[in-house]
C-alpha positions, -999 to +999 in steps of 0.1 A: +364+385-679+331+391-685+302+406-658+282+382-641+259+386-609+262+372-577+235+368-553+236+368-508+209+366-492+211+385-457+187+388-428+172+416-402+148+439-397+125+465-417+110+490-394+085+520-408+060+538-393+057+527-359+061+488-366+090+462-375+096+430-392+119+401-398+125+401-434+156+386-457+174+404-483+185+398-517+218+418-522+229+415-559+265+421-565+274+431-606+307+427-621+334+408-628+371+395-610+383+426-602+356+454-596+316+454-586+288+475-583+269+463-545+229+466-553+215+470-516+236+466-487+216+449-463+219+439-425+255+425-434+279+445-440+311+415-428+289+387-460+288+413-486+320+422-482+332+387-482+315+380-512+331+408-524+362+395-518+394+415-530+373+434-561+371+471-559+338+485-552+329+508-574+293+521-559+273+509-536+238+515-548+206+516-530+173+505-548+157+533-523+161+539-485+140+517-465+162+509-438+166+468-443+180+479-480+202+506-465+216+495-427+248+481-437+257+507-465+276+531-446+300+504-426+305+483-462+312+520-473+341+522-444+356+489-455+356+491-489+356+535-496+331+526-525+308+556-526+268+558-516+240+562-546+207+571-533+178+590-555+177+622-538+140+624-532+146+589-506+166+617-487+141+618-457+138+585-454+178+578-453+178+605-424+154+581-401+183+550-404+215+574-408+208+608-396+248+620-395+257+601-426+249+616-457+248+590-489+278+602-511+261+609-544+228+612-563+207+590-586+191+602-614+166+590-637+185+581-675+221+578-653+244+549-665+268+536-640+295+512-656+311+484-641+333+458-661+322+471-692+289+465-685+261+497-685+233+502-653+204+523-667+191+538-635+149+541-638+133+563-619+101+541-609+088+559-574+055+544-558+071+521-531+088+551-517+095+589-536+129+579-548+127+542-558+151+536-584+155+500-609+189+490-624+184+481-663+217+461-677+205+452-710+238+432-717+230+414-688+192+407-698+184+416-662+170+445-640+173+450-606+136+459-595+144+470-556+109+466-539+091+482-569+086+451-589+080+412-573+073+382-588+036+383-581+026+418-590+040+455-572+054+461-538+036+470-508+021+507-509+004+508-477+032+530-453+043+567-453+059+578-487+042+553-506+015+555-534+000+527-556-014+543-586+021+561-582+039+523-585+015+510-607+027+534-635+062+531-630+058+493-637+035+496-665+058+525-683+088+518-668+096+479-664+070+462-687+085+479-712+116+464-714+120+430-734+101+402-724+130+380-715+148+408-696+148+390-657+139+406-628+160+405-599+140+415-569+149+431-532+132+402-519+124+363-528+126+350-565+136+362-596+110+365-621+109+374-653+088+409-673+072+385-696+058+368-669+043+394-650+028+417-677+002+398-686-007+405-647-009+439-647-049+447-649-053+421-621-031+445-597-049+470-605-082+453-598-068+443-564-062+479-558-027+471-535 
């Protein structure tokens, strides 16, 4: 059977820095009929595991650790004992939403997590937060962008652990990079596409945010 990606779309709240929002989710589930990878579990821990179904979880991974990507990670963790995956340097920030509940393991840049024989290339592309992380599957065509990458230009750098010029070269060396037909599957709204937003790039950095 091959890998395929499904796609939920859960709501909540983001909160940072003194202020919160209503925001909706994308939470991309990879794999085929009888195991998944879970890219962000967000707000909802009883959808994504009924979209899940009866597959084995093989990793749950976060994107980074703002807390609207990470709140229901640790109850879809309960359910399903699929482990955690968080960049070590979003450690600080994981503490603020679970402060006694450590994620399970580490992501590192050049790490390749498989699931149903297909290969995640974990990037290291910081700049939203100190330990944003994409998901290249190049069999897929497809990489998972988090909140580093939206159609439209970069995510928002204006809160604590953030850093535009740090975001803007993750993009540019990490992400536009990749072929122009690879899609990219964001933490939020529509999928877009790095063909279609590199030929934006100088603009962001004109806007300066």
């Amino acid at each position: 059977m091959a890998a395929r990606i499904d796609h939920l779309v859960t709501s909540g709240t983001f909160s940072l820095d003194g202020g919160t929002w209503d925001v909706d989710n994308n939470v991309w589930i990879v794999g085929d009929d009888s195991e998944v990878v879970v890219i962000d579990a967000a707000h909802d821990a009883d959808a994504i595991a009924a979209a899940v179904g009866e597959r084995r979880v093989v990793a749950i991974v976060c994107t980074h650790a703002h807390d609207d990507h990470i709140d229901a990670a640790p109850a879809l963790a309960a359910r399903t004992g699929a482990p955690i995956l968080l960049h070590p340097a979003d450690a600080e920030l994981w503490k603020q939403t679970h402060p006694d509940r450590a994620p399970d393991g580490e992501l590192s840049d050049g790490q390749e997590l498989t699931v149903a024989g297909v290969q995640l290339k974990v990037l290291h592309t910081p700049g939203h937060c100190l330990g944003a992380v994409s998901l290249y599957a190049p069999a897929l065509a497809t990489v998972f962008t988090g909140d580093t990458l939206f159609a439209g230009g970069p995510g928002a750098t204006g809160r604590s652990f953030s850093d535009f010029p740090t975001i803007v070269d993750s993009i540019r060396d990490r992400l536009l990079t990749l072929p122009p037909e690879t899609v990219v599957r964001t933490g939020h709204g529509d999928s877009t596409s790095v063909g279609a937003e590199a030929p934006h790039l100088e603009e962001w950095i004109a806007r300066g945010h």
